[in-house]
N, C-alpha and C positions, 0 to 999 in steps of 0.2 A: 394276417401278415401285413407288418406294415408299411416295410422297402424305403428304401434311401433314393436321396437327392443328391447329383453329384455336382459341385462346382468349379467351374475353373477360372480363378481369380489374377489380373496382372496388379500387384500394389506399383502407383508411380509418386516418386518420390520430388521433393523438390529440390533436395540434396542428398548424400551420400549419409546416410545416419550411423553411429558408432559401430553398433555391429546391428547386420539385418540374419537373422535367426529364426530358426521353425519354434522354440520357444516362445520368444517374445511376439512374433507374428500369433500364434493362440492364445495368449494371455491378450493382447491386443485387442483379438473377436470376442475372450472372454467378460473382458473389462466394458466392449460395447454393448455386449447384448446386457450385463446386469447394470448398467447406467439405466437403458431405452427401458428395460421391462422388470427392471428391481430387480431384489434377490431370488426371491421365487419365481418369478415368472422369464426370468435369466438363465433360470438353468434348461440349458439345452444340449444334448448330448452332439459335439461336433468334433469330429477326426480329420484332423490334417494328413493327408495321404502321402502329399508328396509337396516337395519341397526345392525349388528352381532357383539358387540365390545368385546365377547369373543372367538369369532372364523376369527374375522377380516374378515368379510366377507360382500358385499355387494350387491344390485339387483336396479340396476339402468335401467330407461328407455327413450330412444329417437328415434326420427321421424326415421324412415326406411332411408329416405335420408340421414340422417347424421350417417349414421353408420359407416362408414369409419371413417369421423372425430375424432370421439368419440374415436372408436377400436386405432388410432395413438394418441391420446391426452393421453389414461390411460397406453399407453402403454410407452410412454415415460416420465412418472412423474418418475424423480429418488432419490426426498426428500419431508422428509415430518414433516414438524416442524424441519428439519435442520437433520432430521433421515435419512440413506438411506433409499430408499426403493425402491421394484417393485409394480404394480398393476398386479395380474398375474388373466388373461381374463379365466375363468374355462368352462365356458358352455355360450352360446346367442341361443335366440331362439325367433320366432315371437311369440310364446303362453310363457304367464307368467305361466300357471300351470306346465309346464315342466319341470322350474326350482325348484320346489318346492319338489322333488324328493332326489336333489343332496343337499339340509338343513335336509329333514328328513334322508336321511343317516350320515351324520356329526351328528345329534343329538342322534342315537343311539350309535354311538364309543365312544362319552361320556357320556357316563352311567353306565358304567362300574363298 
C-alpha cells in the first residue's frame, strides 16, 4: 500500500492575475514539475482537492513517493499568468483530517 501526502498550499501573489482558477493553478504544478524533471519523470499523479480562491489557498494530494517532487515543483513556480508569485507550503501531513484544522482557523479571522 502506498498512501498519500497531503498539502496545504497559500499561492501569494504580487498582484491580482486575470482569473486565479483550480485549472490553471494544476496546469501551473503540471507545467512545473515537467520543466524540473522532463516529460517522464514529470509525470506525477497530483489531485487538487480543494480549492480557496478567497483565501488563495489550496489542499492537494500525491503518492508518498513523489513527495519530494511535488514539495520542489510548487516550490519553485515563480509566475503565474505572467504574475509573480510563491507557492508557500503551510502544513503536509499523511492524514487529510489534519489539514482541515489550519481552513477552519482562517475561516474564523474572517468573520470578523
Amino acid at each position: 500500500m502506498s498512501g498519500y501526502i497531503y498539502f496545504d498550499v497559500e499561492i501569494k501573489l504580487a498582484k491580482k492575475p486575470n482569473q486565479l482558477s483550480a485549472l490553471y493553478l494544476k496546469s501551473s504544478i503540471d507545467h512545473s514539475l515537467t520543466k524540473i524533471f522532463g516529460e517522464i519523470g514529470g509525470q506525477t499523479e497530483v489531485d487538487l482537492l480543494k480549492f480557496d480562491e478567497q483565501r488563495q489557498r489550496i489542499i492537494l494530494r500525491v503518492p508518498k513517493e513523489f513527495y519530494g517532487k511535488l514539495r520542489t515543483a510548487i516550490t519553485l513556480i515563480g509566475e503565474y499568468q505572467g504574475v509573480p508569485c510563491n507557492f508557500q507550503v503551510k502544513k503536509v501531513s499523511p492524514v487529510l483530517l489534519t489539514l482541515v484544522e489550519t481552513h477552519l482557523d482562517f475561516a474564523s479571522q474572517t468573520i470578523e
